[in-house]
C-alpha positions in Angstrom: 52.6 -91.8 -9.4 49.9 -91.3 -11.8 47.1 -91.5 -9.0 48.9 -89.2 -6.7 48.7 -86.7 -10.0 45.2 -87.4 -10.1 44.4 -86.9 -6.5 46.3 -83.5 -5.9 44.2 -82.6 -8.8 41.2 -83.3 -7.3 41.8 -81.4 -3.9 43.0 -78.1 -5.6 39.3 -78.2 -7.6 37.5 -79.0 -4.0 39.5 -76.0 -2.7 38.8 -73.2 -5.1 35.4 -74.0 -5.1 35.2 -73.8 -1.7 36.4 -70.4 -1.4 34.1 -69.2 -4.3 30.6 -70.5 -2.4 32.3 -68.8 0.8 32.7 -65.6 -1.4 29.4 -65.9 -2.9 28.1 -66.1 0.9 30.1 -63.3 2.2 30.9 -60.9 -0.5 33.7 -58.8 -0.6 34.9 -57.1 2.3 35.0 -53.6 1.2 31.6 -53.4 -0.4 29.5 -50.1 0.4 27.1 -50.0 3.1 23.6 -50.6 2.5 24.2 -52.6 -0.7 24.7 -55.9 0.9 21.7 -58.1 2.7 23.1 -57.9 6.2 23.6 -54.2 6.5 20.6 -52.9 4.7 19.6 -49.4 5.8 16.4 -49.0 6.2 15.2 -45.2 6.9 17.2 -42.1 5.5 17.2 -38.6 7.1 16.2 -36.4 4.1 14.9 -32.5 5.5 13.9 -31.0 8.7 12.1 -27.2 8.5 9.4 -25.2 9.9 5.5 -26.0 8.1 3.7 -29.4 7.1 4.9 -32.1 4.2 3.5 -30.0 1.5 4.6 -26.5 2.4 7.8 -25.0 3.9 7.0 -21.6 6.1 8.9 -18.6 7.9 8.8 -18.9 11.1 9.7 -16.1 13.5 11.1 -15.6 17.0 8.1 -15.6 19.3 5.9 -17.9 17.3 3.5 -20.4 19.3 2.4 -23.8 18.2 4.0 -23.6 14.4 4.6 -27.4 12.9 8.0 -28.5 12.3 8.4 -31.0 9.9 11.1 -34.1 9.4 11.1 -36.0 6.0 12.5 -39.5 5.8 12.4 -41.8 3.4 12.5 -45.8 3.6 15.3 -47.1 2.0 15.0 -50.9 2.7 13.1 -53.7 1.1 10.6 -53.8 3.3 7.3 -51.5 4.0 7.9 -50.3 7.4 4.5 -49.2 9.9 4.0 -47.6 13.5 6.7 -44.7 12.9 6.9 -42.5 15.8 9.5 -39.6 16.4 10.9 -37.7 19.2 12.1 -34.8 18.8 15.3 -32.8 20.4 16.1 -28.8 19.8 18.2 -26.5 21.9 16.5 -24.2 25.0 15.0 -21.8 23.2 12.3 -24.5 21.7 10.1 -26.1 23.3 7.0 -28.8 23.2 3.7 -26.1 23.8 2.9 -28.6 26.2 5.0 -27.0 28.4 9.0 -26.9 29.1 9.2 -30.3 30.6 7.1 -32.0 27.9 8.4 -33.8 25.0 8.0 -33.1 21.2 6.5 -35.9 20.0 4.8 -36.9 16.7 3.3 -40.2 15.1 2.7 -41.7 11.3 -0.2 -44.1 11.2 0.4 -44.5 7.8 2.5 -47.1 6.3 5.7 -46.2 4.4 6.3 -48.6 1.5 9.8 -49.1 0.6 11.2 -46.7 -1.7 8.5 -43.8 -0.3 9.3 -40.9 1.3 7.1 -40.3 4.6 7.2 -37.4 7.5 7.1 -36.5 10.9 4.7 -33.4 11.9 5.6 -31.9 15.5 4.5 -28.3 16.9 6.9 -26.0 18.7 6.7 -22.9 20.1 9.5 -20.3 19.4 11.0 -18.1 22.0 11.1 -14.5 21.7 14.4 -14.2 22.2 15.6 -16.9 19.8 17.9 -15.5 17.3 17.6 -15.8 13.5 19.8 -18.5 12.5 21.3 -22.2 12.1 20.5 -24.4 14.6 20.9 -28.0 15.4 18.4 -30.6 16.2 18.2 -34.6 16.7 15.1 -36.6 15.9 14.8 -40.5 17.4 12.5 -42.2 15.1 10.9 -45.7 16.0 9.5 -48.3 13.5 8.4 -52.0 12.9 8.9 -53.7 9.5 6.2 -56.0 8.2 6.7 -59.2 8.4 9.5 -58.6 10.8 9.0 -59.0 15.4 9.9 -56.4 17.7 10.8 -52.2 17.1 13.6 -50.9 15.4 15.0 -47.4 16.7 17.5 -44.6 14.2 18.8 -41.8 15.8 19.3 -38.6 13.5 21.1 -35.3 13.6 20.5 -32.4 11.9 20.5 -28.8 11.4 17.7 -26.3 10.7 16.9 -22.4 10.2 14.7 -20.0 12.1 14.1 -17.7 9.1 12.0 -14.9 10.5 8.8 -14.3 8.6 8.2 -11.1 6.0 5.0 -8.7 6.2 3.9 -7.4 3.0 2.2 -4.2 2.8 1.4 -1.4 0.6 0.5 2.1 0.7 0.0 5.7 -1.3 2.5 8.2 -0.7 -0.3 10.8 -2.7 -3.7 9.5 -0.9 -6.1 10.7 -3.4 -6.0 11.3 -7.6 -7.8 14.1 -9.0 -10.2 13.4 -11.8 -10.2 14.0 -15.4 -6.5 15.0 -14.8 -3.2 12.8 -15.0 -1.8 12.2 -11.9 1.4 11.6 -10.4 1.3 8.4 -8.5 3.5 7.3 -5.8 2.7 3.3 -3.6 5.4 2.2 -1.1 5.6 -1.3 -0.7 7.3 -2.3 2.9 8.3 -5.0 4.3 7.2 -5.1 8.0 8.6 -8.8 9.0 11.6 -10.1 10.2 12.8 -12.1 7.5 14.0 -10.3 3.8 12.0 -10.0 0.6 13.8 -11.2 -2.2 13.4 -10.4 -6.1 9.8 -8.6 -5.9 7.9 -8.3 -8.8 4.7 -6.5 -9.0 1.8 -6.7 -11.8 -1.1 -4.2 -11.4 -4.6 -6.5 -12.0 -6.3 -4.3 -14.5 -6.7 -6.7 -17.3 -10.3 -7.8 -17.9 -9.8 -11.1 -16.9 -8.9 -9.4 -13.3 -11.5 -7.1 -12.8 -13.6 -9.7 -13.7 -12.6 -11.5 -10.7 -12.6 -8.4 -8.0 -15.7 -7.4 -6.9 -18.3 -5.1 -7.9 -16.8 -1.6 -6.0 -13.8 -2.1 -8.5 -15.4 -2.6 -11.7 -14.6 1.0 -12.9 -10.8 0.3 -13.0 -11.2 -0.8 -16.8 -11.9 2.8 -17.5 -8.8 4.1 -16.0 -6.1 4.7 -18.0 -1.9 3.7 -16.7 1.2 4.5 -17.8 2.7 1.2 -16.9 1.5 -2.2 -14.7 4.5 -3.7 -13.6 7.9 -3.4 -11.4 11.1 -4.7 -10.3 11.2 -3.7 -6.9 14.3 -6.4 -6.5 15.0 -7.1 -2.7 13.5 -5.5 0.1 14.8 -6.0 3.9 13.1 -6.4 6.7 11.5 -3.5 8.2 12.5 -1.6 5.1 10.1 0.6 2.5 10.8 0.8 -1.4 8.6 3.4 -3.5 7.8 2.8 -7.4 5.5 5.4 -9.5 3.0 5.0 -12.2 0.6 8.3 -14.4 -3.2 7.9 -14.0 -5.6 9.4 -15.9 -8.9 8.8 -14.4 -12.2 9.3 -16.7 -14.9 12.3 -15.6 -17.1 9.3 -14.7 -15.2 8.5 -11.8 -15.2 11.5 -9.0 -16.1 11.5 -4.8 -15.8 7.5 -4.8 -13.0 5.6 -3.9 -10.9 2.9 -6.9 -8.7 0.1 -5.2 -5.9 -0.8 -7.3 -5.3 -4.8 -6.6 -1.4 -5.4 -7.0 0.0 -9.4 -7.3 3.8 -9.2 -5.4 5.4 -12.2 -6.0 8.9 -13.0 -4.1 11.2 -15.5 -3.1 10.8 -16.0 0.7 13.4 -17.0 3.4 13.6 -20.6 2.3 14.1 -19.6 -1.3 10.0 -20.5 -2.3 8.4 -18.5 -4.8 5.3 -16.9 -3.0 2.2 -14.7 -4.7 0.3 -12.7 -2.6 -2.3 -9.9 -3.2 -2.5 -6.3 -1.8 -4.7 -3.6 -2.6 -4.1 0.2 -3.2 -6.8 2.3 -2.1 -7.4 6.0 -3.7 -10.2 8.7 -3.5 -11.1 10.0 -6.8 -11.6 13.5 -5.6 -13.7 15.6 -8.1 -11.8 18.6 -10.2 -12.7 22.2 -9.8 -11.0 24.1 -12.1 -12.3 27.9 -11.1 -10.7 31.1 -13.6 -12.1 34.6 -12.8 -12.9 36.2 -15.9 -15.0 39.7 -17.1 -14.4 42.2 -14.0 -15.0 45.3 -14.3 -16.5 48.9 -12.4 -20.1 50.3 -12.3 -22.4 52.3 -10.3 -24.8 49.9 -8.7 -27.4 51.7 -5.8 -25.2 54.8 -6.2 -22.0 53.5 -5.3 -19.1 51.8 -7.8 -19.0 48.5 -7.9 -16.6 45.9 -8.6 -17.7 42.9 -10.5 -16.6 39.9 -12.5 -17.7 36.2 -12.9 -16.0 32.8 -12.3 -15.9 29.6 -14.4 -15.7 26.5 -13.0 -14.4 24.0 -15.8 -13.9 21.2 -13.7 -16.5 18.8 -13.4 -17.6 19.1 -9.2 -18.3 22.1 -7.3 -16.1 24.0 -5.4 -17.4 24.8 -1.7 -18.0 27.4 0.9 -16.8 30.0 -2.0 -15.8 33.4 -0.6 -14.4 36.2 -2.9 -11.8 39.0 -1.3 -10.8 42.1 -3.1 -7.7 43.3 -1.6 -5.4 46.7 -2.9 -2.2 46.2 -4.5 0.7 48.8 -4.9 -0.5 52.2 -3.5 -4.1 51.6 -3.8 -6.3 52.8 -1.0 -8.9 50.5 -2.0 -10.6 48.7 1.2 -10.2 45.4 1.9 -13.8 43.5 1.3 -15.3 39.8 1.4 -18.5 38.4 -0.1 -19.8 35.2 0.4 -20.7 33.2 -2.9 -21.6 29.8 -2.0 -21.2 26.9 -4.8 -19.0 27.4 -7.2 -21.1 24.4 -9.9 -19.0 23.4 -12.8 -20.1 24.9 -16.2 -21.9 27.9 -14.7 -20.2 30.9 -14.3 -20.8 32.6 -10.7 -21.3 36.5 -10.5 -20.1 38.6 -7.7 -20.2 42.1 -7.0 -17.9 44.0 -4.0 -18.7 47.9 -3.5 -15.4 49.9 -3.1 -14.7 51.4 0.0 -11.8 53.8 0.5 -9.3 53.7 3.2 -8.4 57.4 4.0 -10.9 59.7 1.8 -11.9 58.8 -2.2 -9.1 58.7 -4.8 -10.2 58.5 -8.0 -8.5 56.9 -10.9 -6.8 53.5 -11.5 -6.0 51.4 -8.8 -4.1 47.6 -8.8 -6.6 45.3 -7.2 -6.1 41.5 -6.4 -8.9 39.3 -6.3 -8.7 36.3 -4.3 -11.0 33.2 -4.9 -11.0 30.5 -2.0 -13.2 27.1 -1.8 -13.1 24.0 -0.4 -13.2 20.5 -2.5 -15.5 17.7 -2.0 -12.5 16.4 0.1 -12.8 19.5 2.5 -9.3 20.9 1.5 -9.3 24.5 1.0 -7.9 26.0 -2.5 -7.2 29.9 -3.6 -7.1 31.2 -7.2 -5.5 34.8 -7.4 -6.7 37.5 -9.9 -4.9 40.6 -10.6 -6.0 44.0 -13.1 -6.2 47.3 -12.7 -9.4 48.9 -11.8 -10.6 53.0 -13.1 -12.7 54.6 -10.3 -13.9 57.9 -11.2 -16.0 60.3 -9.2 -19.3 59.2 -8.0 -22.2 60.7 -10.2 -25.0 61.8 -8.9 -26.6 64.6 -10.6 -26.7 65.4 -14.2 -27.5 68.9 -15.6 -29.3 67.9 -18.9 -28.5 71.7 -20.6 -24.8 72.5 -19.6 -23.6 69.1 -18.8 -22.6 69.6 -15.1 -22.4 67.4 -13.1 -22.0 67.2 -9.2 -20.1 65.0 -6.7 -21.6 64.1 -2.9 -19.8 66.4 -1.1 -20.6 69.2 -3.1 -24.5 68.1 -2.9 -24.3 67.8 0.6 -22.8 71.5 0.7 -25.6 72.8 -1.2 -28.2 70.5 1.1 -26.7 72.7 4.0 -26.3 75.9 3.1 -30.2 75.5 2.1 -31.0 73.9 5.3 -29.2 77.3 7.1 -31.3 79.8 5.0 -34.4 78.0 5.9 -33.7 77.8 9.5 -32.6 81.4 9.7 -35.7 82.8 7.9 -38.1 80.6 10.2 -36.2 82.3 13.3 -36.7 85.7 12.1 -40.2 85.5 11.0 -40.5 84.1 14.4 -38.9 87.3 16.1 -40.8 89.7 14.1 -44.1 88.3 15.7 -42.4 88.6 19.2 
């Protein structure tokens, strides 16, 4: 009895240890994939997008020859070598090869296990191709070390046609106005086909900057701005936003142009931060800042005279300066014009209009306007208005020194006849007399 005890005993040890070393070969049946020896996975899908391994970019409808890039990574134990890929889109991509031709890329590097590596192909986009989620399938083919013969994974996946933005900027007011502070207005727009989002803008003026622009700009630390940076927040395609800034620009700076370098950073279509540079270009035109000043009547070559001066306290000259007197109110005053060149800053300009009459003299006060016109260094024409009241009296001619009369023209040129008469009517009767 005692040795059938003892050999039961020893088959039920035999048999549990038996089933442990088939456990310890076999594992347990519902252990995850990839953890176990015999089902090791060796290459993982990770990302497929438009651009290279190191940089994600919008792509738009259209396109030609723009790299699309798979990442993988090797999962398994073992460096893998000679990765090649195939790739599959839908119709509206294809190989630039031509329509037939497959997309096709190779890695001659090896991919160590635990390493990411990808898969570079070029595509070009159809014009028609909507902007949207697509999906793709990539076959990629590989040989471990150490290991016969090619393995082959087959992956799906989908991707995005983004549409590409288009930064630009431009001056609403095209040129500033020295030694004055102007009113600035830049649009920033967003030409592309893909949105702009969270723009921020940061004027370059610092010295640091300037330093790093080149020479024509150097003059920007001198100019003086209200503020150098914006939220524009988000702008859609083929949209425009505006933001405004004061400058004061220096009397140093006139006729030349002053480019104001702006940094716009955004978030593009695949949510990467980008920086880019643009540059606001502005004509410092020169100031003329004409006043008409000191105008008065007097007799000049026998004939009243209207004169006055201008001040230019600006610091360029106006142009091609005419001045017009023209009547106000009931004035019979003639319309005249005289031509008076440069108007040069600090240096007053004198002009002098006779008055003509429309209709026979009137003497006494008569509302006048006088009109100033130029043109600035930028060719654009400007008018200054002056307005007074003017005293014509009678023209004087002749003075009687010992009774204080005096006469006017028409009265002269009464007397100058009637003499004439007597003198031609004595000459004809003399004349007669001899007869």
């Amino acid at each position: 009895m005692k040795s059938i005890i003892i050999i039961f005993s020893i088959f039920l040890i035999a048999t549990s240890l038996t089933s442990l070393s088939f456990a310890e070969r076999l594992g347990p049946a519902d252990a995850p994939q990839g953890v176990l020896r015999d089902n090791v996975i060796s290459v993982k899908f990770l990302d497929a997008y438009f651009g290279t391994e190191e940089n994600k970019i919008e792509v738009a409808p259209g396109d030609k020859n723009v790299p699309f890039t798979v990442i993988m990574s090797n999962v398994g134990t073992q460096d893998i070598t000679g990765i090649k890929g195939k790739l599959t889109l839908p119709a509206a991509y294809q190989s630039p090869s031509g329509r037939m031709a497959e997309m096709l890329a190779d890695n001659d590097q090896k991919a160590s296990a635990g390493n990411t590596f990808a898969l570079t192909f070029f595509v070009d986009v159809s014009p028609m191709a909507p902007i949207k989620d697509y999906a793709g399938n990539v076959e990629v083919s590989f040989s471990r070390l150490r290991e016969s013969g090619e393995r082959n994974e087959d992956y799906s996946f989908t991707f995005k046609l983004t549409g590409d933005s288009i930064v630009n900027l431009r001056p609403i007011s095209g040129h500033l106005t020295s030694i004055v502070n102007n009113n600035v207005i830049i649009e920033i727009s967003n030409a592309g086909t893909a949105p702009l989002n969270n723009v921020d803008i940061v004027l370059q003026n610092d010295q640091t900057s300037v330093a790093t622009q080149s020479q024509s700009i150097t003059n920007l630390e001198n100019v003086i701005f209200d503020q150098t940076h914006w939220d524009v927040g988000t702008i859609a395609p083929q949209t425009a936003q505006t933001f405004s800034l004061k400058v004061f620009v220096p009397e140093t700076i006139k006729n030349e142009p002053l480019h104001l370098p702006m940094k716009i950073t955004y978030y593009d279509a695949h949510g990467t931060e980008q920086s880019v540079t643009r540059v606001t270009d502005f004509y410092i035109n020169g100031l003329v800042d004409a006043s008409v000043y000191g105008v008065k009547v007097i007799e000049l070559s026998g004939k009243q005279t209207i004169i006055g001066e201008i001040l230019n306290e600006g610091n360029t000259d106006g142009l091609f300066g005419f001045v017009t007197l023209k009547p106000s109110g009931d004035s019979n005053i003639k319309e005249s014009r005289q031509y008076i060149d440069e108007i040069e800053p600090d240096s007053p300009v004198p002009f002098n209009i006779p008055i003509e009459f429309e209709g026979g003299e009137r003497a006494g006060k008569h509302d006048v306007t006088i009109v100033v016109t130029y043109k600035d260094s930028m060719r654009t024409d400007h008018a200054i208005t002056y307005d007074t009241t003017v005293d014509v009296g009678g023209f004087s001619i002749i003075e009687n020194s010992s009774d204080g009369m005096s006469f006017s023209p028409s009265v002269i040129g009464g007397i100058i006849a009637v003499i004439a008469g007597l003198i031609g009517f004595g000459i004809y009767r003399k004349k007669k007399r001899s007869d």
